[in-house]
Backbone atoms as SQL, in Angstrom:
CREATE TABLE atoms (id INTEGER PRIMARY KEY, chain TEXT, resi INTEGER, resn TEXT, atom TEXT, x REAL, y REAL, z REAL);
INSERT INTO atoms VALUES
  (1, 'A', 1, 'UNK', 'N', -0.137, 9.612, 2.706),
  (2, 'A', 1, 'UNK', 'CA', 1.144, 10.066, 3.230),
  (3, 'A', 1, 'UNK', 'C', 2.122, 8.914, 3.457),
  (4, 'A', 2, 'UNK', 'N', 1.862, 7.894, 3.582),
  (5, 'A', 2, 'UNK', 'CA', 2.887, 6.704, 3.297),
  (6, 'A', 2, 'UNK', 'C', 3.604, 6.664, 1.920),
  (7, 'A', 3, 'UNK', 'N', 5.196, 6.282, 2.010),
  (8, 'A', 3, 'UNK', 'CA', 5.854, 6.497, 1.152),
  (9, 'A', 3, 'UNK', 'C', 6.183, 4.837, 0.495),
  (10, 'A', 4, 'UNK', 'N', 6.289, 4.872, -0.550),
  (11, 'A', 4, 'UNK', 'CA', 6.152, 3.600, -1.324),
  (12, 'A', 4, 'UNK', 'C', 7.580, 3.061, -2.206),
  (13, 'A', 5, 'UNK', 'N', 7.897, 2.414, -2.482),
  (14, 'A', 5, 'UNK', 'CA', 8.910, 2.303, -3.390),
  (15, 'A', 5, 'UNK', 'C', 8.157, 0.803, -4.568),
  (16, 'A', 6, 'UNK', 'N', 7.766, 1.531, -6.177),
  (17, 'A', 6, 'UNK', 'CA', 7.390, 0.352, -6.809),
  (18, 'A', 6, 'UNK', 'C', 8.539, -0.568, -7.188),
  (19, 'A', 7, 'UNK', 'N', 8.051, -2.009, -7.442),
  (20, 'A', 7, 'UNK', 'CA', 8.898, -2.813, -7.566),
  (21, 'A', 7, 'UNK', 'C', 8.849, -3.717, -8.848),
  (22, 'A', 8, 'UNK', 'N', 7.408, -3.389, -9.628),
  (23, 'A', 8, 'UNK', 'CA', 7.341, -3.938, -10.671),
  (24, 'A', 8, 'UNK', 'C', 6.859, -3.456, -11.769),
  (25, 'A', 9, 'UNK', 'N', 6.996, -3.869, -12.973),
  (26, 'A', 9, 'UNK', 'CA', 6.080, -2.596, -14.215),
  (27, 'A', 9, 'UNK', 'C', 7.464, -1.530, -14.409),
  (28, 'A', 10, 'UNK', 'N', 7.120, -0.930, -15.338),
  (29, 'A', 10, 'UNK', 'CA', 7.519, 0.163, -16.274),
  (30, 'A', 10, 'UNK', 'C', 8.276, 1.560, -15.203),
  (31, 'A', 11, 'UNK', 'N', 7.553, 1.351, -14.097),
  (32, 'A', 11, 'UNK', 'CA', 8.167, 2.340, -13.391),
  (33, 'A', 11, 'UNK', 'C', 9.144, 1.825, -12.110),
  (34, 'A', 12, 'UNK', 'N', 9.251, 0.558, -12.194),
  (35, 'A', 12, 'UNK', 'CA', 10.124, 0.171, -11.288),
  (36, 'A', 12, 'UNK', 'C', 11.102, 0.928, -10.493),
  (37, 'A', 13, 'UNK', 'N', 11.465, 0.577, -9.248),
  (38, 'A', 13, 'UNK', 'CA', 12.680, 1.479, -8.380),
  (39, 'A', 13, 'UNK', 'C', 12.219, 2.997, -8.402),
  (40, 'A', 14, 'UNK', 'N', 11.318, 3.723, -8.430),
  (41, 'A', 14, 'UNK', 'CA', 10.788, 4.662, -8.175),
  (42, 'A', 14, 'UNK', 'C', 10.298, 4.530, -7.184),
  (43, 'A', 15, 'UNK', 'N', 10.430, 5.516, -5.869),
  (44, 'A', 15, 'UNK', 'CA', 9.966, 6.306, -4.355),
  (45, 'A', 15, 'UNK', 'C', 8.886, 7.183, -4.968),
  (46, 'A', 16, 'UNK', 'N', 7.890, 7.238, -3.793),
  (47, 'A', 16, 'UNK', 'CA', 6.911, 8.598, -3.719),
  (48, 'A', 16, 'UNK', 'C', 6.049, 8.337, -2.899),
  (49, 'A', 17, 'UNK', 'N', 5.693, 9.335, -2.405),
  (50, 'A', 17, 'UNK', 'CA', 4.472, 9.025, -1.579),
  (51, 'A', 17, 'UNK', 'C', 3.190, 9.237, -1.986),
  (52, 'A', 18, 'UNK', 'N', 2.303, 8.385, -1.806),
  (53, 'A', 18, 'UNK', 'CA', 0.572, 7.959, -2.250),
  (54, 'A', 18, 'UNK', 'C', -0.062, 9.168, -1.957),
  (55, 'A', 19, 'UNK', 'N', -0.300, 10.208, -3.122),
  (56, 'A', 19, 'UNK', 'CA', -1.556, 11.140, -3.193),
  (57, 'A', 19, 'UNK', 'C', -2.685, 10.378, -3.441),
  (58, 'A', 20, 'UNK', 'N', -2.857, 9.701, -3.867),
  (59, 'A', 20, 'UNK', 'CA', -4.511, 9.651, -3.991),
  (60, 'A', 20, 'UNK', 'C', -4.861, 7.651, -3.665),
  (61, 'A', 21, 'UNK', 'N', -5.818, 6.925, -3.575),
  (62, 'A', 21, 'UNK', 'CA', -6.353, 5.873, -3.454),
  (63, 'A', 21, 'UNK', 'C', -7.051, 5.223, -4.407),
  (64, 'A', 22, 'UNK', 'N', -7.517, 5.026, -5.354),
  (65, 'A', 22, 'UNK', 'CA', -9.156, 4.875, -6.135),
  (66, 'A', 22, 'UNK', 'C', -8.689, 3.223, -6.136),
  (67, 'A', 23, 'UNK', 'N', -10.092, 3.131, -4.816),
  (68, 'A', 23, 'UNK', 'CA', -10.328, 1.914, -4.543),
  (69, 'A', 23, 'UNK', 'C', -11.235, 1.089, -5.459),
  (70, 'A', 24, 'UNK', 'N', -12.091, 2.048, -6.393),
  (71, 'A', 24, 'UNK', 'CA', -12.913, 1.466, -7.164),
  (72, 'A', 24, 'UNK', 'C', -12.081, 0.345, -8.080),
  (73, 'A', 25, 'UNK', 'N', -10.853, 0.997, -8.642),
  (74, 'A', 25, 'UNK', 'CA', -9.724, 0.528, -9.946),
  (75, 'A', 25, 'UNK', 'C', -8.831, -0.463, -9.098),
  (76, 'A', 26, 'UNK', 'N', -8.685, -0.183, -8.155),
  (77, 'A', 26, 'UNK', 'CA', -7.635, -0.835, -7.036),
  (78, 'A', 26, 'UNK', 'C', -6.183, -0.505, -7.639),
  (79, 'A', 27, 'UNK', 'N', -5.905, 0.896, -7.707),
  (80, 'A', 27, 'UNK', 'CA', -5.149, 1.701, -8.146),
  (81, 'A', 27, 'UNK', 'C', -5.209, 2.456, -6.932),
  (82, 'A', 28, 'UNK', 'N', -3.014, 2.884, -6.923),
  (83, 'A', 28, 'UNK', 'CA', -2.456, 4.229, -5.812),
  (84, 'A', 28, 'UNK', 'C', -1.940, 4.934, -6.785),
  (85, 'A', 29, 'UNK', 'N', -2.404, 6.488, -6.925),
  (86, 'A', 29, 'UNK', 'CA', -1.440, 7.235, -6.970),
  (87, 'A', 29, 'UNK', 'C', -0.407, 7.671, -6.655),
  (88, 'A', 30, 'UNK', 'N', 1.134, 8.040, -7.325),
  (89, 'A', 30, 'UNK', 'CA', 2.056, 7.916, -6.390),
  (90, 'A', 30, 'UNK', 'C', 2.781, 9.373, -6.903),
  (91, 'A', 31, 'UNK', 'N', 3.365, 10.001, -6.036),
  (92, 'A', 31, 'UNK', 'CA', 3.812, 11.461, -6.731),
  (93, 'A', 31, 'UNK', 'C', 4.758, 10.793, -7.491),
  (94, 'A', 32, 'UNK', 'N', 5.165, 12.007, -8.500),
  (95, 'A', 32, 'UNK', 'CA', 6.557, 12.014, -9.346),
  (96, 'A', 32, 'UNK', 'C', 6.437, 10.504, -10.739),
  (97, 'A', 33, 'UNK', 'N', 4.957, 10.176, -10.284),
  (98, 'A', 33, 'UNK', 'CA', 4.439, 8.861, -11.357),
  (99, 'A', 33, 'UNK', 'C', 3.878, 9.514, -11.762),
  (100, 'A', 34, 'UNK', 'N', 4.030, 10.379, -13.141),
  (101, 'A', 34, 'UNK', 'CA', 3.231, 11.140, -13.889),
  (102, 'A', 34, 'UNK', 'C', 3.521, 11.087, -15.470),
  (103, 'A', 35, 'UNK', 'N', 1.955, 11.001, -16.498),
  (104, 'A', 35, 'UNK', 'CA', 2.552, 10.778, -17.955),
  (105, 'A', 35, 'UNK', 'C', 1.892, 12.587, -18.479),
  (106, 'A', 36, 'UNK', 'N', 2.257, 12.979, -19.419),
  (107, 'A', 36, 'UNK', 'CA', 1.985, 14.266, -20.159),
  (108, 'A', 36, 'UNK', 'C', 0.894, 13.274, -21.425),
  (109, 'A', 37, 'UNK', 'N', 0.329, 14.266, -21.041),
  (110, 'A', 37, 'UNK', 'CA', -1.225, 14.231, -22.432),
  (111, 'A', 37, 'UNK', 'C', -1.048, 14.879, -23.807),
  (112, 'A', 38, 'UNK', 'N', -1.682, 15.027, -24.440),
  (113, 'A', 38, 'UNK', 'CA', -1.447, 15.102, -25.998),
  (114, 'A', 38, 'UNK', 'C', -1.328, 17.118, -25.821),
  (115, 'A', 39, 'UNK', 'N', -2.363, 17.163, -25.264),
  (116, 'A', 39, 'UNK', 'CA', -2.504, 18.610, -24.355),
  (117, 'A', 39, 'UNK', 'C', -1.561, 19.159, -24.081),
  (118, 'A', 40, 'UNK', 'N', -0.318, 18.561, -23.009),
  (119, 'A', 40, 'UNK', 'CA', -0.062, 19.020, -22.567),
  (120, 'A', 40, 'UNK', 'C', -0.253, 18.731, -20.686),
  (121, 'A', 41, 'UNK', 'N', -1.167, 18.567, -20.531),
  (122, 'A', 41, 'UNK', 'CA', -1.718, 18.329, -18.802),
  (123, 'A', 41, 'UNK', 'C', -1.104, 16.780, -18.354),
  (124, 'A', 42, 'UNK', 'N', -0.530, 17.128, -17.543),
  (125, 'A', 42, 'UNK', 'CA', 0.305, 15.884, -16.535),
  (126, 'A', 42, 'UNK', 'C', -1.092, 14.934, -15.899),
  (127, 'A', 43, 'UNK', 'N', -1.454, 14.194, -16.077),
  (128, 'A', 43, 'UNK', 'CA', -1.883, 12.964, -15.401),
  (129, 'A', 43, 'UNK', 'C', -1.255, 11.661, -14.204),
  (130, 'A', 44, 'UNK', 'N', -1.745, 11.595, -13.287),
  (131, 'A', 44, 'UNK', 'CA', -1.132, 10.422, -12.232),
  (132, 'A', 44, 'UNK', 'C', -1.218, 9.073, -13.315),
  (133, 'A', 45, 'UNK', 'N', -0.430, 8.476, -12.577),
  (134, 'A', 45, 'UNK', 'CA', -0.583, 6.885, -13.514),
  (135, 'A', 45, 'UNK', 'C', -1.030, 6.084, -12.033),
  (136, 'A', 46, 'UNK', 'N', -1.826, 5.005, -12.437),
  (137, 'A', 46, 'UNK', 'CA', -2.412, 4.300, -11.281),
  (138, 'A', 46, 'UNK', 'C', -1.946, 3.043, -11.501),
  (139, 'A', 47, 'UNK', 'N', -0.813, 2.941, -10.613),
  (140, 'A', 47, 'UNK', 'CA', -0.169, 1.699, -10.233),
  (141, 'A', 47, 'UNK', 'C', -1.120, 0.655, -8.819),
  (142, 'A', 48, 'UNK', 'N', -0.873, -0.634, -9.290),
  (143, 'A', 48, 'UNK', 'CA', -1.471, -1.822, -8.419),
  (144, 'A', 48, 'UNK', 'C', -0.777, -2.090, -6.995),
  (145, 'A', 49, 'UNK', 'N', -1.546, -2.002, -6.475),
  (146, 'A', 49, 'UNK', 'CA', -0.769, -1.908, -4.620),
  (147, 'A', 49, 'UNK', 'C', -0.014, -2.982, -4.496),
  (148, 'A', 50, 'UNK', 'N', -0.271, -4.227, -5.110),
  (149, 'A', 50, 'UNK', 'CA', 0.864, -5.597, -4.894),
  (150, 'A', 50, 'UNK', 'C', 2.107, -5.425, -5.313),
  (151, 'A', 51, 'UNK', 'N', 1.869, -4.601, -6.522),
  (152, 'A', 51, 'UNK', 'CA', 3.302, -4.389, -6.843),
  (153, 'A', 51, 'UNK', 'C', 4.256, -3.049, -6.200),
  (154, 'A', 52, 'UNK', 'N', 3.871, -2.767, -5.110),
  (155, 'A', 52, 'UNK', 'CA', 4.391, -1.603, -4.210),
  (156, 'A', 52, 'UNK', 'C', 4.506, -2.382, -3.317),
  (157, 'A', 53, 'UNK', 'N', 6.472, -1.994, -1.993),
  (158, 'A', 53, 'UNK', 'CA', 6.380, -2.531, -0.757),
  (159, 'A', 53, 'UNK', 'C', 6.636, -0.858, -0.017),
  (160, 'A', 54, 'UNK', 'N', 5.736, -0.566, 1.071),
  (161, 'A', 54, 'UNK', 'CA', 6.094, 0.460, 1.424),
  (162, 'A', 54, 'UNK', 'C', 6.872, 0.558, 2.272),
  (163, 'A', 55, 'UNK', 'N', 7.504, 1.977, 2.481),
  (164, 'A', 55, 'UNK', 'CA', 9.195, 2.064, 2.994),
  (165, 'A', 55, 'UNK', 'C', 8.387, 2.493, 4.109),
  (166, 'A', 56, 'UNK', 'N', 7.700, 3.810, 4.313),
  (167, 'A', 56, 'UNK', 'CA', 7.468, 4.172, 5.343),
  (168, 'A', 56, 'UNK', 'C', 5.927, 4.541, 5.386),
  (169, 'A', 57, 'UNK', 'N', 5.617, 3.980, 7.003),
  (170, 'A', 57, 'UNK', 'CA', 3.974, 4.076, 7.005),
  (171, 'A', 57, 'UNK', 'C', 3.430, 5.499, 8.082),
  (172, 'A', 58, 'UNK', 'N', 2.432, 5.529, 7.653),
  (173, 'A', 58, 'UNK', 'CA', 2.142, 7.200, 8.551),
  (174, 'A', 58, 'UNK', 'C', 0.811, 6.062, 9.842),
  (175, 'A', 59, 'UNK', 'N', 1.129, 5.950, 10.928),
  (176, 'A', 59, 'UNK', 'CA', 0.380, 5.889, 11.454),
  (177, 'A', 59, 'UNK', 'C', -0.561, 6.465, 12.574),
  (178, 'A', 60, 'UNK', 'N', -2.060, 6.808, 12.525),
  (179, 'A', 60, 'UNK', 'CA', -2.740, 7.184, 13.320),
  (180, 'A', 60, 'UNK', 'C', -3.315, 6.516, 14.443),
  (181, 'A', 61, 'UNK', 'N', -4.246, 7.093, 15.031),
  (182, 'A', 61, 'UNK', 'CA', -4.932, 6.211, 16.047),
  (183, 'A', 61, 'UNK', 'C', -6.022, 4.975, 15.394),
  (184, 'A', 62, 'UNK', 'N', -6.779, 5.387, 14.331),
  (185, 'A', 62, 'UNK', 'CA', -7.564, 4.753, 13.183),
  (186, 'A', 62, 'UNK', 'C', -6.773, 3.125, 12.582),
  (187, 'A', 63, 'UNK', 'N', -5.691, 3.595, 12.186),
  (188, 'A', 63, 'UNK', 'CA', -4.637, 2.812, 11.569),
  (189, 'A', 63, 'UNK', 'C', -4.391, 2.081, 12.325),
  (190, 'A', 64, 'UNK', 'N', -3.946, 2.019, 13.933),
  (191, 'A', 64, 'UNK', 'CA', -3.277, 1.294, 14.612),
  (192, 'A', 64, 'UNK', 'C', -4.321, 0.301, 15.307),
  (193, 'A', 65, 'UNK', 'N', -5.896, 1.110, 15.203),
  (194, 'A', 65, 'UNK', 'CA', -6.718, -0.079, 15.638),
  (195, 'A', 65, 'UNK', 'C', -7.123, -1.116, 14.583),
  (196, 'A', 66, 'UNK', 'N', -6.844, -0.445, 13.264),
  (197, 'A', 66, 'UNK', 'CA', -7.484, -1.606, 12.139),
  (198, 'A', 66, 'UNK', 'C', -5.766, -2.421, 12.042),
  (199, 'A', 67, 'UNK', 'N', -4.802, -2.501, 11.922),
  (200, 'A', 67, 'UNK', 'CA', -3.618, -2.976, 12.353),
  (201, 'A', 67, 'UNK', 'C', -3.703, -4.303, 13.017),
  (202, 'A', 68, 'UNK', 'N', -3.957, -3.734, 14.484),
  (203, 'A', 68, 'UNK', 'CA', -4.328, -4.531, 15.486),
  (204, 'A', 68, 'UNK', 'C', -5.013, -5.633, 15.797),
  (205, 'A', 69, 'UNK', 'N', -6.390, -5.013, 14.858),
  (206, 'A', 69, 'UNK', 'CA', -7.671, -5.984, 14.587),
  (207, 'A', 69, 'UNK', 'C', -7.386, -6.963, 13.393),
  (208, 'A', 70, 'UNK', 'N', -6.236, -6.781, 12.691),
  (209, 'A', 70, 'UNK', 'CA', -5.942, -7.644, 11.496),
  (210, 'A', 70, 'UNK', 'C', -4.674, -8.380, 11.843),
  (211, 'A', 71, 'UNK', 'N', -4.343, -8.540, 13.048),
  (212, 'A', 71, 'UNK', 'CA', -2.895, -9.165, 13.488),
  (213, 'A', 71, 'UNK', 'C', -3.047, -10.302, 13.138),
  (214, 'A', 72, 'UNK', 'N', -1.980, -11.227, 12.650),
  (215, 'A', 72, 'UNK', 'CA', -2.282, -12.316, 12.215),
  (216, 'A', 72, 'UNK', 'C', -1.245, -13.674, 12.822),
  (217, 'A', 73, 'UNK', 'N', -0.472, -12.735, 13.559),
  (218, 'A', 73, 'UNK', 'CA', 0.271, -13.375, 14.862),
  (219, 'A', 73, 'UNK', 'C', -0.020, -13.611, 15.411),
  (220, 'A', 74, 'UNK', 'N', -1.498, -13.484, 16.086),
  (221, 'A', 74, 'UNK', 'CA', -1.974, -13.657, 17.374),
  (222, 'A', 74, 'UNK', 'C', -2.673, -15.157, 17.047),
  (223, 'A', 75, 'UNK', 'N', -2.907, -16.359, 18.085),
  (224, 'A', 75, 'UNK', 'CA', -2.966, -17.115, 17.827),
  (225, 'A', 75, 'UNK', 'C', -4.800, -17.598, 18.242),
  (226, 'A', 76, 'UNK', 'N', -5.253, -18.051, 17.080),
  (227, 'A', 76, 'UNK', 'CA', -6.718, -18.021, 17.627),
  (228, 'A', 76, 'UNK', 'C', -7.233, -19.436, 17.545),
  (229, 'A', 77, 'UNK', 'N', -8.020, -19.622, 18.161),
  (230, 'A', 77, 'UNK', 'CA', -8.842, -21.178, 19.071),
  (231, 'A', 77, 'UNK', 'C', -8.797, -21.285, 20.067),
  (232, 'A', 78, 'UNK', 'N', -9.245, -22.867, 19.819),
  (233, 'A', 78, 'UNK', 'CA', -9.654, -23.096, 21.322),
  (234, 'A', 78, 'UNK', 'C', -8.062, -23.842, 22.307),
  (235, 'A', 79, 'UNK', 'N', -7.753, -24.747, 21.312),
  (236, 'A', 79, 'UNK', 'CA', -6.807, -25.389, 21.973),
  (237, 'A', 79, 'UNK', 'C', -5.350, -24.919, 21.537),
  (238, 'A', 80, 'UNK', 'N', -4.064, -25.260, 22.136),
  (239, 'A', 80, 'UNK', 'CA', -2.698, -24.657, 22.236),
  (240, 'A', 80, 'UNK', 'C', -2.019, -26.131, 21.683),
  (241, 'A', 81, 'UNK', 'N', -0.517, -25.791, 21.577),
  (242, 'A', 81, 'UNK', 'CA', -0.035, -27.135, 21.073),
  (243, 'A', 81, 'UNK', 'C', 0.133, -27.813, 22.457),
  (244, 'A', 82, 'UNK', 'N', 0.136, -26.944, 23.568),
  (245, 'A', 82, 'UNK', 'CA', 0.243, -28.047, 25.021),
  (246, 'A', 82, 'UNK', 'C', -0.952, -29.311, 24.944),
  (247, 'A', 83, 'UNK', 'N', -2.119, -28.389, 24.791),
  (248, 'A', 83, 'UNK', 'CA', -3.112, -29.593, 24.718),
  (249, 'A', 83, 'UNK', 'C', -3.195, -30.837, 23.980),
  (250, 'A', 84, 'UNK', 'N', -2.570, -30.732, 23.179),
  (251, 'A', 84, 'UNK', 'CA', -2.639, -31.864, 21.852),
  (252, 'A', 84, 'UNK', 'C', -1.460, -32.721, 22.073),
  (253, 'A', 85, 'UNK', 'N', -0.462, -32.143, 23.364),
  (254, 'A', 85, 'UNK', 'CA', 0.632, -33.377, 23.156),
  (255, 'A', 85, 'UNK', 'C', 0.750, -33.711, 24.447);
């Protein structure tokens, strides 16, 4: 449910929001990113998450603790710059 805008590749400047994940490929599905088959049947195209910045994020309670736990602002050790000067 987070909405994406790609920024690189063939589909550039295209919005949608992420139906599907496949973490195996390290591929997002993204709506309205779709190619037609020889068939006939619409297929997702699986775009690379680096090249996506997302516009808007859906957050839960889940989300906000793995968030949290990955802050990278927060400053970790032992000593501060007081100590060292």
């Amino acid at each position: 449910d987070d909405e994406v805008i790609i920024c690189r590749g063939h589909y550039h400047d295209r919005e949608g929001k992420v139906t599907q994940v496949y973490r195996k490929k390290w591929r997002i599905h993204i709506e309205r990113v779709t190619r037609d088959k020889a068939n006939g049947q619409t297929v997702p195209i699986g775009i690379h998450p680096s090249k996506v910045v997302i516009v808007k994020i859906k957050i839960d309670k889940d989300r906000k603790a793995l968030l949290e736990r990955k802050n990278r602002a927060t400053k970790k050790g032992k000593y501060t710059e007081k100590d060292t000067a």
